[in-house]
N, C-alpha and C positions, 0 to 999 in steps of 0.2 A: 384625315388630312384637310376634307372641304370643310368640318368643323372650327381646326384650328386655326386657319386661316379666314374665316368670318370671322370667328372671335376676337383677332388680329385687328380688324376693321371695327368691332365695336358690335359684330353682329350675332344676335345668340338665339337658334333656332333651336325650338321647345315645342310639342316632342321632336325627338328625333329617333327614328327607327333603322337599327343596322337588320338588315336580309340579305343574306346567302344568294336565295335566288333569285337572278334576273327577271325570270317570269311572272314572280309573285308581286316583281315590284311592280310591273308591268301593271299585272291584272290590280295591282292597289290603285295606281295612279289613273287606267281607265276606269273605274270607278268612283274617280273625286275624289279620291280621299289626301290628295295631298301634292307632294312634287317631288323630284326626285331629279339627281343628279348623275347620269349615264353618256357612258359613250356615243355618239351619232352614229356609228355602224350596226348598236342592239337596238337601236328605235328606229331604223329608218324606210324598214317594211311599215311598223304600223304610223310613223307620219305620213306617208306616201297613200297609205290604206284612209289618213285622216284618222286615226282609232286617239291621236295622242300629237299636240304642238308642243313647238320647240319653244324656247322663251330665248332672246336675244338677252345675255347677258355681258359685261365687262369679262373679259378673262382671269379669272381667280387666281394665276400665276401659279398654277399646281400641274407639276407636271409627272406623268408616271411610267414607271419602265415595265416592261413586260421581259422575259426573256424564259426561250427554252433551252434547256439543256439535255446533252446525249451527250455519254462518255464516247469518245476517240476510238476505243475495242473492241464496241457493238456494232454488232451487224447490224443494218439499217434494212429494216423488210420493206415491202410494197404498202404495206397501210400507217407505217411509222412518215414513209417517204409523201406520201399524198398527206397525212396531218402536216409536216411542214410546210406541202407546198400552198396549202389553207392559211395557216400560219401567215405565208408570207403573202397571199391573199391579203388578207386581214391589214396586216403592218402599210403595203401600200395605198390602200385604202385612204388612212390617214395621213397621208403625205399630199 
C-alpha cells in the first residue's frame, strides 16, 4: 500500500523488503540498515528507550482497518475477554 502510493507521487524505493516480523524489523532498522514504515504504538518503547527516531513525515494518505472477529454463539472465556480488552487498549491508543 505505502509502495503504491509513493509510486503514485513519482517515488520508487529500491530495495524494498516485506517482513513478517515486527521485531526483525526492529532489530534491522537498529542496526542501520535502512527505515522502515510502522505503527507509533510498536516503536514507542524503543524511541522513548532512544534505541530508534521517528522521521516527521507528510501523511501518505493511507489509512488501514484492523478488525477482530468472534462469532455471536461462542462463549467468550476469561483470556479471550482480556485479548479484547488489549485490543481495545491498542485502538484508543491511536485516537
Amino acid at each position: 500500500m505505502l509502495e503504491r502510493r509513493l509510486a503514485d507521487r513519482g517515488i520508487n524505493l529500491d530495495p524494498v523488503m516485506d517482513i513478517g516480523s515486527v521485531e526483525a524489523i526492529i532489530r534491522i532498522i537498529r542496526g542501520e540498515y535502512g527505515v522502515a514504515f510502522l505503527p507509533r504504538y510498536v516503536i514507542a518503547d524503543h524511541v522513548e528507550r532512544k534505541e530508534l527516531v521517528t522521521l516527521d513525515i507528510r501523511d501518505p494518505g493511507i489509512d488501514m482497518n484492523s478488525y477482530f472477529l468472534c462469532s455471536s454463539e461462542r462463549w467468550i472465556n476469561p483470556v479471550m475477554k482480556e485479548f479484547i480488552r488489549i485490543v481495545n487498549m491498542v485502538e484508543s491508543y491511536h485516537e
